[in-house]
C-alpha positions as CSV (number, residue, x, y, z in Angstrom):
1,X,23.8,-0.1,13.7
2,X,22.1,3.1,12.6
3,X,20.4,1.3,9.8
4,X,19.5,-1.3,11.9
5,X,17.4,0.5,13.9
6,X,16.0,2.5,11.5
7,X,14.7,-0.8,10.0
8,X,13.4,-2.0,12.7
9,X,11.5,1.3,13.2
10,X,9.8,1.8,9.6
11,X,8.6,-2.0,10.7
12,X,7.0,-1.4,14.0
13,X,5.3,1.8,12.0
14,X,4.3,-0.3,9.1
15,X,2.5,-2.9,11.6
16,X,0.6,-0.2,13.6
17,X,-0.2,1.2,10.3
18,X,-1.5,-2.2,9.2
19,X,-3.4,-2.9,12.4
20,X,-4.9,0.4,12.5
21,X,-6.8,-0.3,9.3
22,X,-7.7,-3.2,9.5
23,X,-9.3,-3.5,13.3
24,X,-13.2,-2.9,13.3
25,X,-14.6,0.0,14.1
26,X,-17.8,0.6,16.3
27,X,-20.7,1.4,14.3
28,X,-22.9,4.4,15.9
29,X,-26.4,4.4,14.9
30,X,-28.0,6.3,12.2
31,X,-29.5,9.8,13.1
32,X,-31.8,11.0,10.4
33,X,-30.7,14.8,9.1
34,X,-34.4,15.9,10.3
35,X,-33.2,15.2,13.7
36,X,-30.5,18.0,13.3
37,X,-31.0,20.7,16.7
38,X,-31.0,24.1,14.1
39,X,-29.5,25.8,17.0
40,X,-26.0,24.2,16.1
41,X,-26.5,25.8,12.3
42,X,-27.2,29.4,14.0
43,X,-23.8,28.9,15.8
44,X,-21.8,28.0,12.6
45,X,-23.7,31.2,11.2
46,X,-25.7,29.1,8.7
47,X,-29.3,28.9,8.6
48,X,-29.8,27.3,5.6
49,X,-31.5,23.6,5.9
50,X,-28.9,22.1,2.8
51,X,-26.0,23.2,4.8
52,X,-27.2,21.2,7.7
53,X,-27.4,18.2,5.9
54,X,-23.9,18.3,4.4
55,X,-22.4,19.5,7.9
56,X,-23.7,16.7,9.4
57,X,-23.0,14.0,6.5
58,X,-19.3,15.8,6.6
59,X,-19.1,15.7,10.6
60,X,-18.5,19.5,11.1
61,X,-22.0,19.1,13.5
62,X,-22.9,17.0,15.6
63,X,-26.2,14.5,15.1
64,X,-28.6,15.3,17.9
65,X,-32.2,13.3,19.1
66,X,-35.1,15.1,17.8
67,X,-36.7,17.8,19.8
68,X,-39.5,18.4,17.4
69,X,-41.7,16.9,15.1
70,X,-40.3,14.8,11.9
71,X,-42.0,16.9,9.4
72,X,-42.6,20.7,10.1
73,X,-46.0,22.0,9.7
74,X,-45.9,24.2,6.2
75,X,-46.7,28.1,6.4
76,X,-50.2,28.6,7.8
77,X,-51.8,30.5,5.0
78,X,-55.6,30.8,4.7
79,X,-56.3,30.9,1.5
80,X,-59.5,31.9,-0.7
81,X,-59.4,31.9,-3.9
82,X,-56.8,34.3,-4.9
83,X,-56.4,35.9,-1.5
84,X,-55.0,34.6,1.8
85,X,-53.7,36.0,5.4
86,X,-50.2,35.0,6.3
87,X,-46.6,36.1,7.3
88,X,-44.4,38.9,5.3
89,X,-40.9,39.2,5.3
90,X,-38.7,41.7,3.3
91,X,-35.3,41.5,1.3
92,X,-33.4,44.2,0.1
93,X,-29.8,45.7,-1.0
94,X,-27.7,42.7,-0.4
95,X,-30.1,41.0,-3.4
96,X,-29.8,44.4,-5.5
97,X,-28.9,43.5,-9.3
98,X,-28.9,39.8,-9.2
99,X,-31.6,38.3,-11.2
100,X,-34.4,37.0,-9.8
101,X,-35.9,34.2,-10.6
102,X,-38.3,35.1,-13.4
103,X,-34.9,36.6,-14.8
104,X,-35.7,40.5,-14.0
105,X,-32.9,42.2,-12.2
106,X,-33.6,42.6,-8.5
107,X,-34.3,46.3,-7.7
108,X,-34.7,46.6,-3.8
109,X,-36.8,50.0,-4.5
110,X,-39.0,48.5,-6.7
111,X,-42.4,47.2,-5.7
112,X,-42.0,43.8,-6.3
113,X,-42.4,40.4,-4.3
114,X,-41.6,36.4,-3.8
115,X,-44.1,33.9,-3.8
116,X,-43.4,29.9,-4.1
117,X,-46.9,29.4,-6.2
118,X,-48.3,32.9,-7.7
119,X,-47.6,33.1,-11.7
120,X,-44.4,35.4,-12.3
121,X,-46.5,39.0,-13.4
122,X,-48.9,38.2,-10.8
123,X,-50.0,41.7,-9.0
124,X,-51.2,41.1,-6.0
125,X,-52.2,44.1,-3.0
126,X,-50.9,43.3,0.4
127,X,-52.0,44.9,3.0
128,X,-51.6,44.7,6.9
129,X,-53.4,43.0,8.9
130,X,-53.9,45.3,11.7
131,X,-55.0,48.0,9.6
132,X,-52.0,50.2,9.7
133,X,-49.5,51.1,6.9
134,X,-50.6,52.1,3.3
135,X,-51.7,49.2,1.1
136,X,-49.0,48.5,-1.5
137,X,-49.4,46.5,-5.4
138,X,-46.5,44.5,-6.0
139,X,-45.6,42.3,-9.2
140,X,-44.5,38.7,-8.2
141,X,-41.1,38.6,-10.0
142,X,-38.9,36.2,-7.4
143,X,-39.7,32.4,-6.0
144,X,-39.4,32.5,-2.1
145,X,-39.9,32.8,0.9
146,X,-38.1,29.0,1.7
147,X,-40.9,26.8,3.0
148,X,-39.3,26.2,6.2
149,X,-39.8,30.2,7.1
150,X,-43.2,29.6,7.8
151,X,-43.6,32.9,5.7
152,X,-45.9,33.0,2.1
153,X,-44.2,36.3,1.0
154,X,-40.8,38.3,0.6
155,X,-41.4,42.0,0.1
156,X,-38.6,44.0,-2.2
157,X,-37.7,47.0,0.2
158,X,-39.7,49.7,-1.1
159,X,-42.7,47.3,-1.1
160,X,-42.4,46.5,2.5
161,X,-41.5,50.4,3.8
162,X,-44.9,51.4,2.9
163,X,-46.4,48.4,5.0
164,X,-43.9,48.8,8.0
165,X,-40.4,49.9,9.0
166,X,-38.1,47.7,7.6
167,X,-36.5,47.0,11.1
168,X,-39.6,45.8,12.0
169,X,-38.8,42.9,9.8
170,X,-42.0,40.5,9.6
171,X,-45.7,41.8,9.4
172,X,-49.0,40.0,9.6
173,X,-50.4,40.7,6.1
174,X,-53.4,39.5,4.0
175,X,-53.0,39.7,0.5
176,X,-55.3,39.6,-2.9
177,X,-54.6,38.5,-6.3
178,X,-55.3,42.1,-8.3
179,X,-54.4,41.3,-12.0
Protein backbone atom coordinates (compact mmCIF):
# COMPACT_ATOMS: atom_id res chain seq x y z
CA UNK A 1 0.00 0.00 0.00
CA UNK A 2 2.88 2.17 1.04
CA UNK A 3 4.47 1.83 -2.27
CA UNK A 4 1.51 2.40 -3.92
CA UNK A 5 1.15 5.67 -2.94
CA UNK A 6 4.38 6.59 -3.09
CA UNK A 7 4.09 5.77 -6.87
CA UNK A 8 1.36 7.55 -7.40
CA UNK A 9 3.06 10.58 -5.78
CA UNK A 10 6.55 10.66 -7.67
CA UNK A 11 3.77 10.65 -10.72
CA UNK A 12 1.63 13.52 -9.87
CA UNK A 13 5.28 15.42 -9.18
CA UNK A 14 6.68 14.26 -12.37
CA UNK A 15 3.48 15.75 -14.35
CA UNK A 16 3.52 19.12 -12.62
CA UNK A 17 7.13 19.07 -13.27
CA UNK A 18 6.44 18.38 -16.90
CA UNK A 19 3.72 20.95 -17.24
CA UNK A 20 5.60 23.53 -15.50
CA UNK A 21 8.24 23.49 -18.30
CA UNK A 22 6.59 23.22 -20.94
CA UNK A 23 3.56 25.98 -20.51
CA UNK A 24 4.43 29.43 -22.16
CA UNK A 25 5.54 32.07 -20.43
CA UNK A 26 4.58 35.85 -20.88
CA UNK A 27 7.07 37.68 -22.60
CA UNK A 28 7.68 41.35 -20.91
CA UNK A 29 8.98 43.86 -23.23
CA UNK A 30 12.52 44.81 -23.72
CA UNK A 31 13.94 47.81 -21.54
CA UNK A 32 17.10 49.11 -22.91
CA UNK A 33 20.02 49.15 -19.99
CA UNK A 34 20.25 53.16 -20.65
CA UNK A 35 16.86 53.21 -19.22
CA UNK A 36 18.28 51.83 -15.86
CA UNK A 37 17.01 54.72 -12.80
CA UNK A 38 20.92 55.02 -11.25
CA UNK A 39 19.17 55.56 -8.02
CA UNK A 40 18.56 51.70 -7.66
CA UNK A 41 22.70 51.24 -8.26
CA UNK A 42 23.27 53.89 -5.20
CA UNK A 43 21.05 51.63 -3.09
CA UNK A 44 22.88 48.26 -3.96
CA UNK A 45 26.11 50.51 -3.05
CA UNK A 46 27.32 50.40 -6.74
CA UNK A 47 27.83 53.28 -8.78
CA UNK A 48 29.50 51.82 -11.42
CA UNK A 49 27.61 51.91 -15.01
CA UNK A 50 28.98 47.94 -15.99
CA UNK A 51 27.41 46.71 -12.79
CA UNK A 52 24.20 48.17 -13.81
CA UNK A 53 24.08 46.43 -16.82
CA UNK A 54 24.86 42.93 -15.42
CA UNK A 55 22.36 43.61 -12.46
CA UNK A 56 19.75 44.17 -14.63
CA UNK A 57 20.66 41.40 -17.39
CA UNK A 58 20.95 39.12 -14.01
CA UNK A 59 17.51 40.45 -12.43
CA UNK A 60 19.05 41.64 -9.11
CA UNK A 61 17.42 45.35 -10.30
CA UNK A 62 14.72 46.18 -11.61
CA UNK A 63 14.24 47.67 -15.44
CA UNK A 64 12.67 51.15 -15.09
CA UNK A 65 11.21 53.86 -18.05
CA UNK A 66 13.64 56.38 -18.74
CA UNK A 67 13.70 59.57 -16.83
CA UNK A 68 16.42 61.16 -18.78
CA UNK A 69 17.87 61.50 -22.03
CA UNK A 70 19.22 58.22 -24.07
CA UNK A 71 22.66 59.46 -24.32
CA UNK A 72 24.17 61.71 -21.59
CA UNK A 73 25.76 64.83 -22.56
CA UNK A 74 29.81 64.22 -22.20
CA UNK A 75 31.90 66.46 -19.70
CA UNK A 76 31.50 70.15 -20.63
CA UNK A 77 35.06 71.06 -21.10
CA UNK A 78 36.08 74.21 -23.09
CA UNK A 79 38.90 73.48 -24.62
CA UNK A 80 41.76 75.67 -26.39
CA UNK A 81 44.37 74.30 -27.60
CA UNK A 82 46.13 72.75 -24.76
CA UNK A 83 44.10 74.41 -22.05
CA UNK A 84 40.40 74.01 -21.05
CA UNK A 85 37.99 74.95 -17.91
CA UNK A 86 36.18 72.02 -16.43
CA UNK A 87 35.38 69.85 -13.29
CA UNK A 88 38.20 68.36 -10.71
CA UNK A 89 37.86 65.52 -8.59
CA UNK A 90 40.55 63.90 -6.37
CA UNK A 91 41.54 60.19 -5.35
CA UNK A 92 43.74 59.14 -2.84
CA UNK A 93 44.89 56.37 -0.15
CA UNK A 94 42.40 53.67 -1.08
CA UNK A 95 44.37 53.80 -4.78
CA UNK A 96 47.86 54.05 -2.93
CA UNK A 97 50.41 51.39 -4.52
CA UNK A 98 48.41 49.97 -7.29
CA UNK A 99 49.66 50.80 -10.65
CA UNK A 100 48.20 53.21 -12.55
CA UNK A 101 47.63 53.01 -15.80
CA UNK A 102 50.74 54.28 -17.51
CA UNK A 103 52.27 51.46 -15.04
CA UNK A 104 53.83 54.00 -12.25
CA UNK A 105 52.75 53.04 -8.84
CA UNK A 106 50.03 55.29 -7.41
CA UNK A 107 51.44 57.58 -4.71
CA UNK A 108 48.46 59.61 -3.21
CA UNK A 109 51.12 62.44 -2.09
CA UNK A 110 52.48 62.77 -5.27
CA UNK A 111 51.54 65.47 -7.71
CA UNK A 112 50.11 63.57 -10.27
CA UNK A 113 46.68 63.38 -12.25
CA UNK A 114 43.98 61.36 -14.57
CA UNK A 115 43.06 62.46 -17.84
CA UNK A 116 41.02 60.20 -20.54
CA UNK A 117 43.03 62.04 -23.64
CA UNK A 118 46.43 63.96 -22.35
CA UNK A 119 49.77 61.84 -23.34
CA UNK A 120 51.02 59.89 -20.13
CA UNK A 121 54.10 62.57 -18.98
CA UNK A 122 51.90 65.29 -19.80
CA UNK A 123 52.47 68.28 -17.13
CA UNK A 124 49.77 70.24 -17.08
CA UNK A 125 49.07 73.44 -14.23
CA UNK A 126 45.63 73.44 -12.85
CA UNK A 127 44.45 75.98 -11.22
CA UNK A 128 41.04 77.18 -9.65
CA UNK A 129 38.79 78.87 -11.14
CA UNK A 130 37.78 81.25 -8.55
CA UNK A 131 41.16 82.35 -7.94
CA UNK A 132 41.73 80.80 -4.66
CA UNK A 133 44.23 77.97 -3.75
CA UNK A 134 47.94 77.81 -4.99
CA UNK A 135 48.28 76.71 -8.59
CA UNK A 136 49.72 73.08 -8.66
CA UNK A 137 51.94 71.19 -11.82
CA UNK A 138 50.97 67.71 -11.98
CA UNK A 139 52.25 64.80 -14.44
CA UNK A 140 49.34 62.88 -16.08
CA UNK A 141 50.25 59.30 -15.05
CA UNK A 142 46.50 57.61 -14.74
CA UNK A 143 43.43 57.36 -17.43
CA UNK A 144 40.24 58.69 -15.65
CA UNK A 145 37.91 60.50 -14.56
CA UNK A 146 34.95 57.75 -16.17
CA UNK A 147 33.16 59.79 -18.77
CA UNK A 148 29.92 59.51 -17.16
CA UNK A 149 31.33 61.84 -14.05
CA UNK A 150 31.05 64.71 -16.08
CA UNK A 151 34.62 65.48 -14.62
CA UNK A 152 38.00 65.96 -17.16
CA UNK A 153 40.36 65.45 -14.18
CA UNK A 154 41.26 63.20 -11.10
CA UNK A 155 43.73 64.98 -8.75
CA UNK A 156 46.27 62.50 -6.72
CA UNK A 157 45.80 63.88 -3.05
CA UNK A 158 48.58 66.09 -2.54
CA UNK A 159 47.75 67.62 -5.98
CA UNK A 160 44.28 68.47 -5.01
CA UNK A 161 45.14 69.80 -1.11
CA UNK A 162 47.00 72.61 -2.50
CA UNK A 163 43.87 73.52 -4.85
CA UNK A 164 41.18 72.88 -2.00
CA UNK A 165 40.45 70.80 1.11
CA UNK A 166 40.07 67.51 0.13
CA UNK A 167 36.56 67.27 1.84
CA UNK A 168 35.67 69.73 -0.41
CA UNK A 169 35.81 67.02 -2.98
CA UNK A 170 35.17 68.73 -6.60
CA UNK A 171 36.56 72.13 -7.69
CA UNK A 172 35.93 74.26 -10.75
CA UNK A 173 39.45 74.27 -12.35
CA UNK A 174 40.98 75.48 -15.63
CA UNK A 175 43.93 73.81 -16.61
CA UNK A 176 47.04 74.32 -19.24
CA UNK A 177 49.22 71.96 -20.96
CA UNK A 178 52.83 73.14 -19.46
CA UNK A 179 55.39 70.61 -20.92
Amino acid sequence: MMTRLLVVVLIVLAASAVALLTSPRPVEPETPVAAVDATHAASAGRDHPGYLARAVTAGVLPAVKPNISPDPEPPEEQTHIGRAACTSSWYGQEHAGRTTASGAVFDPAAMTAAHLTLPFGTRVEVRRLDGTGRPVVVTITDRGPAAWTGRCLDLSAGAFERLAPLSVGVVDVEWEVVG
